[in-house]
C-alpha positions as CSV (number, residue, x, y, z in Angstrom):
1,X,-2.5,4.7,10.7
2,X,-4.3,6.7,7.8
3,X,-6.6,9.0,9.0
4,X,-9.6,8.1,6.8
5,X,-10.4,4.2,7.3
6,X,-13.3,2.5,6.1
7,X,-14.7,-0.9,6.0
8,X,-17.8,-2.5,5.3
9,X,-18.9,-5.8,4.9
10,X,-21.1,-6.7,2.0
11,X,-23.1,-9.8,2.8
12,X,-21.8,-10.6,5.8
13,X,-21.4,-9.1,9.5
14,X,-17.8,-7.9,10.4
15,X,-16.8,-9.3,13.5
16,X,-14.5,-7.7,15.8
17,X,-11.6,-10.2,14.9
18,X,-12.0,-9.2,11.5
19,X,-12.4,-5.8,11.9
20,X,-8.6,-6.0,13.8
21,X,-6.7,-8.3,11.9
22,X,-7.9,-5.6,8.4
23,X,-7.3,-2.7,10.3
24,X,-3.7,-4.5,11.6
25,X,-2.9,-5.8,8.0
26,X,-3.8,-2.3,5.9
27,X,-4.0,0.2,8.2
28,X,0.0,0.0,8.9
29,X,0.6,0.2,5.4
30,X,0.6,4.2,5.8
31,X,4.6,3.9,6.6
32,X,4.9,3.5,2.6
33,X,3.9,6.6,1.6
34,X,5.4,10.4,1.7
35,X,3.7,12.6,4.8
36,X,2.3,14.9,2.0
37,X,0.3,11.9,0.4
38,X,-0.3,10.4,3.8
39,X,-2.2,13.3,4.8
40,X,-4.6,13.4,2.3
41,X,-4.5,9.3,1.5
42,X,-8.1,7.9,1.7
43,X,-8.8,3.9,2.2
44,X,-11.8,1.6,1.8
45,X,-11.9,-1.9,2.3
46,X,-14.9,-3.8,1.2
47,X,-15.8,-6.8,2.5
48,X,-17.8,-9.5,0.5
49,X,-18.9,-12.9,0.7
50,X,-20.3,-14.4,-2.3
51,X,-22.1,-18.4,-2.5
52,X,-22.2,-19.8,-5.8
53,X,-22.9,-23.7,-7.0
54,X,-22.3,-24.5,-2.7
55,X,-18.9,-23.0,-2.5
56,X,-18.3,-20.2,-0.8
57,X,-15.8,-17.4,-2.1
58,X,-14.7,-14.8,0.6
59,X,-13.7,-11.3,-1.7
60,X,-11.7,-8.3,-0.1
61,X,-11.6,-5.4,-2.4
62,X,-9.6,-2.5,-1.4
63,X,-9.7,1.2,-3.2
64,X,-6.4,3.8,-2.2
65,X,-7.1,7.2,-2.9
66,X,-4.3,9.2,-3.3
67,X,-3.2,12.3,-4.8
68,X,-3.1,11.8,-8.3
69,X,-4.0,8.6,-8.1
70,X,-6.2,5.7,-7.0
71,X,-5.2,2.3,-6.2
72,X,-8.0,-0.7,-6.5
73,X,-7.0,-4.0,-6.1
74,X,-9.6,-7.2,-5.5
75,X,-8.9,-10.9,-4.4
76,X,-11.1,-14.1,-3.6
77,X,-10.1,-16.7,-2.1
78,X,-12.0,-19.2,0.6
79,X,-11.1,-18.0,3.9
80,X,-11.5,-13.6,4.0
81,X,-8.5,-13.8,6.4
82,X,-6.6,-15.1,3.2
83,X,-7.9,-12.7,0.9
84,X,-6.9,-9.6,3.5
85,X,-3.4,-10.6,3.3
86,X,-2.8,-11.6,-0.7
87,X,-4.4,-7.8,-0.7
88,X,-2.1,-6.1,1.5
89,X,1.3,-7.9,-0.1
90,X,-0.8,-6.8,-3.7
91,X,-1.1,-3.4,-2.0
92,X,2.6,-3.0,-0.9
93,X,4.3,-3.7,-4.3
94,X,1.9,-0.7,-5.9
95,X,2.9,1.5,-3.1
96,X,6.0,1.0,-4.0
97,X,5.5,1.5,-7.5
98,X,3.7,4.7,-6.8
99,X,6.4,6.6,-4.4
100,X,8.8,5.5,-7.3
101,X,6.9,7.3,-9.9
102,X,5.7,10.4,-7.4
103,X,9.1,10.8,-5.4
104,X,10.6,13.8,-6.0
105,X,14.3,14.0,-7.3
106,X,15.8,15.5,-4.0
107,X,17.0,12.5,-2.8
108,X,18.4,11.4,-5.9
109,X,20.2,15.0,-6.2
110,X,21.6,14.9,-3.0
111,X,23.5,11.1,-3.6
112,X,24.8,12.0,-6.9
113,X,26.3,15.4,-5.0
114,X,27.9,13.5,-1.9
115,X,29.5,10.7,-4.5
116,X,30.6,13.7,-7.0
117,X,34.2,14.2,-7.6
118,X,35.6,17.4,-5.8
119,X,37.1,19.2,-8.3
120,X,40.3,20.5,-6.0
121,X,41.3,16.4,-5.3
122,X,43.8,15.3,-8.0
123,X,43.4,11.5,-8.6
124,X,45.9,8.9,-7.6
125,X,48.5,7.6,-10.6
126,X,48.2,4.1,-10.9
127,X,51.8,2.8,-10.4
C-alpha cells in the first residue's frame, strides 16, 4: 500500500464501502512499481458525481505522482464502482509503460550475460 493515499469525494459523501473497494482496487497497485519510486509515489483519487439533463454520471479521476513523472487518468461512467475499476485496469497498463521506460538496464545486462557464449566451449559440428 502506497504510503501517501488520498481520496475525496466531490459532490457526494464517501461511504465506507467506497472508501474500501478504492482503497482495495488502487491502493494494491503499489506491487507495479520499483521500491525506489514506491517510496516517494504519491496518489489522489477524486471522487465526483456530476447530474446533467436527469442522468447521472459518476467520474473517478486519479493523479500518480511519481518521480519524473505524473500519471492522470479520468473515467465516467453511471455506477462510481465502474468507473474505479476501468481506472485501475487504465492505471496498470501506464504503470507498466512507465517501469518499461524508467527500468534500469541491470536486468537486461545480466540475461544477455547468462545466455552469452563462453568463449572456452567449442561448438558442436553438425554431422
Amino acid at each position: 500500500m502506497l504510503k501517501k493515499f488520498e481520496i475525496r469525494g466531490v459532490h457526494m459523501d464517501i461511504d465506507e464501502n467506497l472508501r474500501k473497494y478504492v482503497t482495495k482496487k488502487i491502493g494494491n497497485l503499489d506491487k507495479y512499481l520499483s521500491p525506489a519510486s514506491r517510496a516517494s509515489a504519491h496518489i489522489e483519487v477524486q471522487l465526483k458525481e456530476d447530474k446533467a439533463k436527469n442522468k447521472k454520471h459518476a467520474i473517478c479521476e486519479v493523479t500518480l505522482y511519481l518521480p519524473g513523472d505524473t500519471i492522470n487518468i479520468t473515467e465516467s461512467t453511471m455506477n462510481m464502482f465502474a468507473a474505479v475499476d476501468i481506472v485501475e485496469a487504465k492505471l496498470k497498463q501506464r504503470l507498466q509503460k512507465y517501469k518499461d521506460q524508467h527500468q534500469s538496464g541491470k536486468m537486461h545486462r545480466r540475461l544477455f550475460a547468462r545466455f552469452a557464449r563462453n568463449p572456452r566451449q567449442q561448438p558442436v559440428p553438425e554431422v
